[in-house]
C-alpha positions, 0 to 999 in steps of 0.5 A: 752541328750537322747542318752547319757542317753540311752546309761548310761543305756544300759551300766549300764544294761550290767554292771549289766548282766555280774554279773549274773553267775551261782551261783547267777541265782541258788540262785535265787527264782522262782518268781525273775527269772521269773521277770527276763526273764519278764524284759529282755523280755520287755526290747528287745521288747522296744529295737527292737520298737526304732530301727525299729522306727529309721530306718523307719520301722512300729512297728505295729504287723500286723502278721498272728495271728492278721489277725486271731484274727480279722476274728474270732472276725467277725465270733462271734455270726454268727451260724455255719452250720452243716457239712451236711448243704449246700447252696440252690441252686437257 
């Protein structure tokens, strides 16, 4: 039941694209065409979420950003030392 329906609403979707030609995307206000690209965005992140799922593969943004992200949070509150401050040696 819920492949049928997917598969209605991918149908429907492009149904709906194949409209939008140059005239009707001019005429469009700022606001909907960036609701637009918003919606079309998410709709490929969902889409590319379910297929890695179906294949077996993590949906988990575990990237280079994420890494960095979580080292600064680590950092947050821990003084830095000046350029010209060095270690005691012992």
């Amino acid at each position: 039941m819920f492949a049928r329906l997917a598969a209605k609403s991918l149908d429907l979707q492009e149904r709906i694209m194949d409209t939008l030609d140059h005239q009707v995307l001019a005429a469009l206000k700022p606001s909907e065409k960036g609701s637009l690209i918003h919606t079309l965005g998410v709709s490929a992140a969902i889409l590319f979420d379910k297929e890695r799922l179906q294949t077996g593969k993590t949906t988990a943004n575990v990237g280079i950003l994420g890494r960095l992200i979580m080292a600064a949070e680590a950092e947050l509150g821990v003084p830095k030392k000046a350029a010209n401050e060095t270690d005691p040696v012992c």
